[in-house]
C-alpha positions as CSV (number, residue, x, y, z in Angstrom):
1,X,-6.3,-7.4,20.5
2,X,-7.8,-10.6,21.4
3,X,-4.3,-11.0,23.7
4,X,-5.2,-7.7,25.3
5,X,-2.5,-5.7,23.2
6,X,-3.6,-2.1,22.7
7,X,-1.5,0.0,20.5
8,X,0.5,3.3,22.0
9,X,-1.3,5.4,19.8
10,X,-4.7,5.4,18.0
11,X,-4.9,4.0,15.0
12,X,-7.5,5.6,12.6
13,X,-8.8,3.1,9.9
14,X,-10.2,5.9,6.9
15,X,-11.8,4.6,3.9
16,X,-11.6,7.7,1.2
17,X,-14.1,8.8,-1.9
18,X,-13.5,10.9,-4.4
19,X,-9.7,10.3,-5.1
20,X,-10.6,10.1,-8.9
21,X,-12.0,13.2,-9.1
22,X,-8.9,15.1,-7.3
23,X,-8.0,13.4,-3.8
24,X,-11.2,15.1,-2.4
25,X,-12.2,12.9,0.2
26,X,-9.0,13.1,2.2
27,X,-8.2,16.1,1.0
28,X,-10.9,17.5,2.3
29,X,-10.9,15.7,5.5
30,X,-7.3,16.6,6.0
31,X,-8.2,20.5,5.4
32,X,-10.9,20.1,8.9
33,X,-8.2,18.5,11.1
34,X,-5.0,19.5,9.6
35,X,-3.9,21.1,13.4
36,X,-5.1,17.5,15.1
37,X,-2.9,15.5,12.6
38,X,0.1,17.5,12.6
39,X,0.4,17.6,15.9
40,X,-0.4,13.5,16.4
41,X,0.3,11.9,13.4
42,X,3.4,9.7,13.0
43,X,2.9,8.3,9.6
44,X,0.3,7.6,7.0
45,X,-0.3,4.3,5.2
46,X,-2.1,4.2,2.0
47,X,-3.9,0.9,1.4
48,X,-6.1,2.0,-1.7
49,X,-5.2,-0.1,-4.4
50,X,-4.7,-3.5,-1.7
51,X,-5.0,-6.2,-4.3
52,X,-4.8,-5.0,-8.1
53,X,-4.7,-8.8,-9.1
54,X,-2.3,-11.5,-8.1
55,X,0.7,-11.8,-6.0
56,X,3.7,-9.3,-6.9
57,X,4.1,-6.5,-3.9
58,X,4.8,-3.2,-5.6
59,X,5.5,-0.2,-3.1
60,X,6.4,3.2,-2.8
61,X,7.3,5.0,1.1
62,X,9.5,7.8,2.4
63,X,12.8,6.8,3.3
64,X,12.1,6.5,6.7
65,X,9.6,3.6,6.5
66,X,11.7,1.4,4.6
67,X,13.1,-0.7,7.8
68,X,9.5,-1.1,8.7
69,X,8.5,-2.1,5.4
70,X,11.1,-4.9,5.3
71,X,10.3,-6.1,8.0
72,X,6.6,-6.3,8.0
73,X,6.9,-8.3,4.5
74,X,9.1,-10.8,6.4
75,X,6.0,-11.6,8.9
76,X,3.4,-11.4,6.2
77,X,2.9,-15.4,5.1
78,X,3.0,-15.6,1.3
79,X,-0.2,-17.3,-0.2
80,X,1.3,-19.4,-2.1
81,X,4.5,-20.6,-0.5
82,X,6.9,-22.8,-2.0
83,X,10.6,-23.8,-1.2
84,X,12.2,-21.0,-1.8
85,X,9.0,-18.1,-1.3
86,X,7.9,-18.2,2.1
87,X,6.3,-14.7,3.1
88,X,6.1,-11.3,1.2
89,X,9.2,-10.3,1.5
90,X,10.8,-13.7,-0.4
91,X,8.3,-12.9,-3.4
92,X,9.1,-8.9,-3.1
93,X,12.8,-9.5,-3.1
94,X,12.6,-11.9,-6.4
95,X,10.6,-9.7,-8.4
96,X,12.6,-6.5,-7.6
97,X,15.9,-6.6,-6.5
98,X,19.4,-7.7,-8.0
99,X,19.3,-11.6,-6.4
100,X,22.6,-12.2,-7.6
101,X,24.3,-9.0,-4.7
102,X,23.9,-11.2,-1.4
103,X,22.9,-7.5,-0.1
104,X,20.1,-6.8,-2.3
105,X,17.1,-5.7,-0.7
106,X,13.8,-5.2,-2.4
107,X,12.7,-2.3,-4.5
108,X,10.9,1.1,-3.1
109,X,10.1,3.3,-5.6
110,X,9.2,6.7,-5.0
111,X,5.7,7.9,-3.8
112,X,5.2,10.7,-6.2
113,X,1.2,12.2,-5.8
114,X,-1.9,10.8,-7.7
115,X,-3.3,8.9,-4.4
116,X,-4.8,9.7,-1.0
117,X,-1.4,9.5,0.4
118,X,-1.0,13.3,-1.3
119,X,-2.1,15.4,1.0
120,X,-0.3,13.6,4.0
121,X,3.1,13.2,2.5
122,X,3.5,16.4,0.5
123,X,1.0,19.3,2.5
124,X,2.0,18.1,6.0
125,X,5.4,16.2,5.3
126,X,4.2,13.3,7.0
127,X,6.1,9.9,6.6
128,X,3.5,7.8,4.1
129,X,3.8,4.5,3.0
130,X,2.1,2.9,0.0
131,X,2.0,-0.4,-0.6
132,X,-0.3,-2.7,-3.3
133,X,-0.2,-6.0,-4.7
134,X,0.2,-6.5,-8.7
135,X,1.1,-8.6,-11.6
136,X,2.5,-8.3,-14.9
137,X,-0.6,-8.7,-16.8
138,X,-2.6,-5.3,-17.6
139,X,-4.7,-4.1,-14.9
140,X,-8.7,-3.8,-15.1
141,X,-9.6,-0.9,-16.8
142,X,-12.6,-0.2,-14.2
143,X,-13.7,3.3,-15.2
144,X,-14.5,1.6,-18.8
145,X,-15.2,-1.8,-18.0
146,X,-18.9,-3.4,-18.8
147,X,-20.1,-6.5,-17.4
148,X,-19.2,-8.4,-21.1
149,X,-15.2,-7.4,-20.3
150,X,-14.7,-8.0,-16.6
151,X,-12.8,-11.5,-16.2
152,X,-15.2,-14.0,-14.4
153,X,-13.2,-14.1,-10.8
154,X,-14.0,-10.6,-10.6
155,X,-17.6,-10.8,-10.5
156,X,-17.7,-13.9,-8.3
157,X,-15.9,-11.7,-6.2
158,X,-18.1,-9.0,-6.2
């Protein structure tokens, strides 16, 4: 933007409530302009889980996104780099793909329901992407966690 880039399209930047008590927020959103995004809309990302703790890139996208996905982890700079990890898509490809097939490519699962991107992907078959970062240790348990449980970085954080 600073370059004087504008996008093609308008990008709407939606921050959702109520997804643990049924995906009402967007839902419900969605139901007032259902007409305006099906006839605009050209994909939805869901960003709702962004960091669940460290640096592991878990994703789930219709198969039309994938290109886009790979190539948006290659120009994302890894945290962390090292000699052989240098963006998202180095990290991504270790943790989820057969390294030893030259062709590998990282792993998309499937997007299922159970997030904002619901209403999006399966009521108006939009394209919908959803992508989170994770680790192999157990995630915070925030619907039952007191202050005596939650790990210290967490509340420095917060």
């Amino acid at each position: 933007m600073k370059t004087g880039w504008k996008p093609r399209r308008t990008i709407i930047f939606c921050s959702w409530d109520g997804e643990e008590y049924g995906i009402i927020g967007s839902i419900e959103w969605l139901d007032e302009v259902k007409v305006l995004v099906g006839e605009r809309a050209v994909a939805y990302l869901n960003c709702d889980s962004g960091v669940v703790f460290n640096q592991v890139p878990r994703t789930g996208a219709s198969p039309l996104l994938f290109r886009l996905m790979y190539d948006t982890a290659k120009l994302i700079d890894h945290p962390f780099p090292t000699s052989s990890v240098k963006t998202m898509y180095d990290e991504w490809l270790i943790r989820s793909a057969n390294i030893s097939d030259p062709n590998a490519k990282p792993r998309i699962g499937d997007l299922g329901s159970g997030s904002d991107h619901t209403g999006f992907y399966i009521d108006m078959e939009l394209p919908a992407w959803i992508w989170f970062i994770t680790t192999t240790r157990k995630r915070l348990k925030y619907r039952r966690t007191t202050l005596s449980t939650t790990p210290p970085m967490t509340l420095s954080i917060t």
